[in-house]
C-alpha positions as a Markdown table, in Angstrom:
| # | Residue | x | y | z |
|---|---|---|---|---|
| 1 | Unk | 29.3 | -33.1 | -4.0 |
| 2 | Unk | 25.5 | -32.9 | -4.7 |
| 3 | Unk | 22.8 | -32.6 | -3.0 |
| 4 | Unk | 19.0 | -33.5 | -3.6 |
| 5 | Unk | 15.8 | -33.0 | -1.5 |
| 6 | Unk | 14.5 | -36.5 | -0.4 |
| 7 | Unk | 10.9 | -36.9 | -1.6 |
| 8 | Unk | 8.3 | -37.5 | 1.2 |
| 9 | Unk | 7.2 | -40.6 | -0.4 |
| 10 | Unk | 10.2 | -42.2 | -0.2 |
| 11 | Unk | 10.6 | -41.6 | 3.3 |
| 12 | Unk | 7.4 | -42.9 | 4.2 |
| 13 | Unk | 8.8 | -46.2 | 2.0 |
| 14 | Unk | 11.6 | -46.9 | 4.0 |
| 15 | Unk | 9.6 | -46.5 | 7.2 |
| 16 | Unk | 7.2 | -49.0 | 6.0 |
| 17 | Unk | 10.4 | -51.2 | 5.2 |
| 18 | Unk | 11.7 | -50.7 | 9.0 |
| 19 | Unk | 8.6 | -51.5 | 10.3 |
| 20 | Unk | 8.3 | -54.9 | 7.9 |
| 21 | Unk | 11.7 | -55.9 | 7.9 |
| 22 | Unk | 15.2 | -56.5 | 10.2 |
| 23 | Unk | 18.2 | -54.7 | 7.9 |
| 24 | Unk | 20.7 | -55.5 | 10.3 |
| 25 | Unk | 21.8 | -59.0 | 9.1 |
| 26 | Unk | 25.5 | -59.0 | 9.6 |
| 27 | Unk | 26.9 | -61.2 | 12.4 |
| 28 | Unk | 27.6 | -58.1 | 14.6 |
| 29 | Unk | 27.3 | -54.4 | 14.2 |
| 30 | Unk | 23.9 | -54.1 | 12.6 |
| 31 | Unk | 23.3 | -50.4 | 13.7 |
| 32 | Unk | 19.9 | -49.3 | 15.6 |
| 33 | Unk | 16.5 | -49.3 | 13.8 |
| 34 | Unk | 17.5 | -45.2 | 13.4 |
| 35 | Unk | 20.6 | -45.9 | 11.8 |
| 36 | Unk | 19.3 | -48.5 | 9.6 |
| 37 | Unk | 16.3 | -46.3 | 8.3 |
| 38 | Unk | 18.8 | -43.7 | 7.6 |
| 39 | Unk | 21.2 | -46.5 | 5.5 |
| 40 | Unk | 18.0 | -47.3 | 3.2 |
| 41 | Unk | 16.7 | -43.9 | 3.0 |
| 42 | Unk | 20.1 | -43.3 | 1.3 |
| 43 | Unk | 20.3 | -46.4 | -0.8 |
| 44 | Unk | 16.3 | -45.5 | -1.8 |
| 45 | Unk | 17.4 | -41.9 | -3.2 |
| 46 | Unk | 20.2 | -43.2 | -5.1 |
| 47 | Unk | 18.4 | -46.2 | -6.5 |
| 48 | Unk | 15.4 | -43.4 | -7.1 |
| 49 | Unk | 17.4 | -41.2 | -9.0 |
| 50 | Unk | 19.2 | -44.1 | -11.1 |
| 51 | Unk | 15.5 | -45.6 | -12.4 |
| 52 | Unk | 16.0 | -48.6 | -10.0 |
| 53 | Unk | 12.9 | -48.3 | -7.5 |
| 54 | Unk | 13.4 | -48.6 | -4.3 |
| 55 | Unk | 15.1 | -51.0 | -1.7 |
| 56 | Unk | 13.0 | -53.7 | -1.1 |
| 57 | Unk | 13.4 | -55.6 | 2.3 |
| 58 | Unk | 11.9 | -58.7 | 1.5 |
| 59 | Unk | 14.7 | -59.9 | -0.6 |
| 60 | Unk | 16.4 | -60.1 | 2.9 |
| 61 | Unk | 20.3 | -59.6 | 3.0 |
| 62 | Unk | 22.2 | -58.3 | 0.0 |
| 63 | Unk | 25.7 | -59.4 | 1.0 |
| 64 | Unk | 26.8 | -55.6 | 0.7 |
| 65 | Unk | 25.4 | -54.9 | -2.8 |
| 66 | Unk | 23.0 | -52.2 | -2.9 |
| 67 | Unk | 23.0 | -51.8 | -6.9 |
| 68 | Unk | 24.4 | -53.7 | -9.5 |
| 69 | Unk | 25.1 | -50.8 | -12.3 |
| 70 | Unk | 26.5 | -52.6 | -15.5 |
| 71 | Unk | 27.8 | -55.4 | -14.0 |
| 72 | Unk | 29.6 | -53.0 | -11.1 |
| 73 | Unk | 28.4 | -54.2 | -7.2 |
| 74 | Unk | 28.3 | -50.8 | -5.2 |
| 75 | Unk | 27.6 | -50.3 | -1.7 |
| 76 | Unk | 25.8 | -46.9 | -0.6 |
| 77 | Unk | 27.1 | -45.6 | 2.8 |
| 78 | Unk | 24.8 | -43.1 | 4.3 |
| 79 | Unk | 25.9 | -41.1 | 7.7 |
| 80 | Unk | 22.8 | -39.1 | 9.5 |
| 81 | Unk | 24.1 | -35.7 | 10.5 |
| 82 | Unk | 22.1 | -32.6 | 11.7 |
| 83 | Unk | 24.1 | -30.5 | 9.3 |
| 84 | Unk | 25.7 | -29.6 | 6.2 |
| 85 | Unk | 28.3 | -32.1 | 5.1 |
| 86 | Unk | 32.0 | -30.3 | 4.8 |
| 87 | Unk | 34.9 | -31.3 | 3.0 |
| 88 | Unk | 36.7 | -32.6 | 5.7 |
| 89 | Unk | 33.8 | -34.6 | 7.4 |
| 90 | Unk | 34.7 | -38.2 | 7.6 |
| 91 | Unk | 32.9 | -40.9 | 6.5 |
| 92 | Unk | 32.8 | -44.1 | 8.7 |
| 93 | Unk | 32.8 | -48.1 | 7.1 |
| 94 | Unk | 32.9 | -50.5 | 9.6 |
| 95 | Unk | 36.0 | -53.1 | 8.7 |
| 96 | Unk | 33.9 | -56.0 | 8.7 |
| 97 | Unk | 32.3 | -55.0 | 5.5 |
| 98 | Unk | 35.2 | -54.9 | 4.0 |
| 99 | Unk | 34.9 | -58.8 | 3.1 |
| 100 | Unk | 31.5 | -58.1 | 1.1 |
| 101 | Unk | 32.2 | -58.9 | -2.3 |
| 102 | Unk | 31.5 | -54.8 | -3.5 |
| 103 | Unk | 33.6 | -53.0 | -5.9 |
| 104 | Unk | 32.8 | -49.2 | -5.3 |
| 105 | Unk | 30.7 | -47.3 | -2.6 |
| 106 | Unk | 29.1 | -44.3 | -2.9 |
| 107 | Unk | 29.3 | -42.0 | 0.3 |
| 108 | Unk | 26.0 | -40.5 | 1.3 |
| 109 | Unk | 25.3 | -37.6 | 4.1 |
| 110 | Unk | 21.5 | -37.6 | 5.0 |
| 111 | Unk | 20.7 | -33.6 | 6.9 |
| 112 | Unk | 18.0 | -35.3 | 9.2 |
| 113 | Unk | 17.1 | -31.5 | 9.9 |
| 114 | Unk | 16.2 | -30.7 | 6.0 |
| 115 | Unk | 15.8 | -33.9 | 4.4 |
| 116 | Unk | 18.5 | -33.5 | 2.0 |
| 117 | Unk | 20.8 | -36.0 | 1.2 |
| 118 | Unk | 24.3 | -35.3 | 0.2 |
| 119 | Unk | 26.5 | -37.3 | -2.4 |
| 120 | Unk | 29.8 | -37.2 | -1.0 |
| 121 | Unk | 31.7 | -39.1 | -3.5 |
| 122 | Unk | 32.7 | -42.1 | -4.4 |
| 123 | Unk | 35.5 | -45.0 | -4.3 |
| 124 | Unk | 36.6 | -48.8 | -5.1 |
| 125 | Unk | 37.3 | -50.5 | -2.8 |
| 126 | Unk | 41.0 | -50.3 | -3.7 |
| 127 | Unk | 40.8 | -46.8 | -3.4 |
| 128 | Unk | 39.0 | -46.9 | -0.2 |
| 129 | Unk | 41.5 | -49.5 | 1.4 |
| 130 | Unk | 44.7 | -46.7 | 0.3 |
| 131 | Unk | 42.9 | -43.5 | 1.3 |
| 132 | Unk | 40.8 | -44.4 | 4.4 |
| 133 | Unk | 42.7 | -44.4 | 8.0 |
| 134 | Unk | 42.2 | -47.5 | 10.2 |
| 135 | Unk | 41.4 | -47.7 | 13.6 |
| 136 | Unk | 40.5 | -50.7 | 15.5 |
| 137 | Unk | 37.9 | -51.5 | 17.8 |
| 138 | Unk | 38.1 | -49.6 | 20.9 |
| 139 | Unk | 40.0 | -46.6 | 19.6 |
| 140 | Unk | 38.6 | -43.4 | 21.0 |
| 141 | Unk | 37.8 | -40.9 | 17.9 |
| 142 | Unk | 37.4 | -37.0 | 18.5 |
| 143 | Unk | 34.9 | -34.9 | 15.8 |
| 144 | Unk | 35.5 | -31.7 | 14.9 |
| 145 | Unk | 33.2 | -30.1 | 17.1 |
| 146 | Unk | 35.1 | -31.5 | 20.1 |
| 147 | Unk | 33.0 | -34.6 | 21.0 |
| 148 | Unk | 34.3 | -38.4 | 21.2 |
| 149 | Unk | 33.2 | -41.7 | 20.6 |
| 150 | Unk | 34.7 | -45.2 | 20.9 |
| 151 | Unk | 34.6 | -47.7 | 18.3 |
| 152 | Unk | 32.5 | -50.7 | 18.8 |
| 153 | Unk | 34.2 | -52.4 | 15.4 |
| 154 | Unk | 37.5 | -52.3 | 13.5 |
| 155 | Unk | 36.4 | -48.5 | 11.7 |
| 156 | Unk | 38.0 | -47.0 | 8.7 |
| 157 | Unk | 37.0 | -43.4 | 8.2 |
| 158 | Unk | 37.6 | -41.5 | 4.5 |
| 159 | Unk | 37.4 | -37.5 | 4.5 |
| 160 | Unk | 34.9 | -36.5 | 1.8 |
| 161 | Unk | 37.7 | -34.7 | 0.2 |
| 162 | Unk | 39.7 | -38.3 | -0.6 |
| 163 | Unk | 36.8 | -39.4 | -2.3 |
| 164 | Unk | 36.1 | -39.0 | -6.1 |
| 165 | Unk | 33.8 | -35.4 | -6.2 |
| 166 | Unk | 31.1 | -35.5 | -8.4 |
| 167 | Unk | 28.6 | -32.6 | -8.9 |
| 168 | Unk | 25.6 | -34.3 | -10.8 |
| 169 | Unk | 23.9 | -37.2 | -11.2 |
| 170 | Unk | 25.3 | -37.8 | -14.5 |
| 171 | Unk | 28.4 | -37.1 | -13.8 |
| 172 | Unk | 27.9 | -39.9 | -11.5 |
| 173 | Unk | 27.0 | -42.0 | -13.2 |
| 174 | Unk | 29.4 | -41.7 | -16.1 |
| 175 | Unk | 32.3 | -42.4 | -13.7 |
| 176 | Unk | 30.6 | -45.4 | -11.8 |
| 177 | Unk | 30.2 | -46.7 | -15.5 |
| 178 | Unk | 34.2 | -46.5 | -16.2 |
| 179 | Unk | 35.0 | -48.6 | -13.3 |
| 180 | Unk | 36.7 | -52.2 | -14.2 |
């Protein structure tokens, strides 16, 4: 895992995108205005820090590719949490985006308390679809601080520990750059 302050102006960017444009284009599930500005907030820093710009709303949907890295579709999924990211912190994907025609996604933990966003790792789908535990809809969870939630979708959930570590940028990108 790594971890990288996210720059002011890019925060005010993806408010601006909020404010223009409707993110939640999938046929159910679209997550809260919150949950979506935390989503591109994510995809923002890692498109930042890999000399791609920033997301860009009026392209409308992307059919769950957030960057095309040599010829490689990757989805970046970005949790808000009001702490430090663990090892054993889950990450949620709802089941429905399974069908997006992605081949990796890279896991994302945005401190809404520091601004600091958190690489977690990273999978193909394949590995996602072996590692992750399924639960679907309806299925009561329980965090590790004691609280519950039910699911509103089919949810698979991958520990930041089953995912591929990385600790830089580079190193990052080397191993996205391997894939197929």
């Amino acid at each position: 895992m790594f971890k990288v302050a996210v720059k002011s102006d890019i925060i005010r960017h993806c408010l601006k995108q909020i404010e223009s444009y409707d993110f939640g284009k999938r046929f159910t599930a679209n997550g809260n205005k919150e949950q979506q500005l935390t989503g591109i907030i994510g995809q923002s820093v890692i498109m930042d820090l890999l000399g791609l710009g920033l997301i860009d709303g009026k392209n409308g949907f992307d059919n769950g590719t957030d960057i095309e890295l040599n010829g490689i579709k990757i989805d970046v999924k970005t949790m808000g949490r009001t702490t430090d990211v663990r090892d054993y912190y889950v990450n949620n994907f709802l089941g429905l985006q399974m069908y997006f025609d992605t081949d990796a996604y890279i896991f994302c933990s945005l401190n809404k308390n520091t601004n600091e966003l958190t690489v977690c790792g990273w999978v193909t789908k394949s590995e996602l679809k072996e590692k992750a535990s399924f639960f679907p809809k309806g299925t009561i969870r329980y965090r590790s601080n004691g609280t519950a939630f039910q699911t509103f979708a089919d949810l698979y959930e991958i520990a930041n520990n089953d995912l591929n570590n990385v600790d830089s940028l580079d190193e990052l990108r080397q191993e996205l750059s391997s894939i197929k």
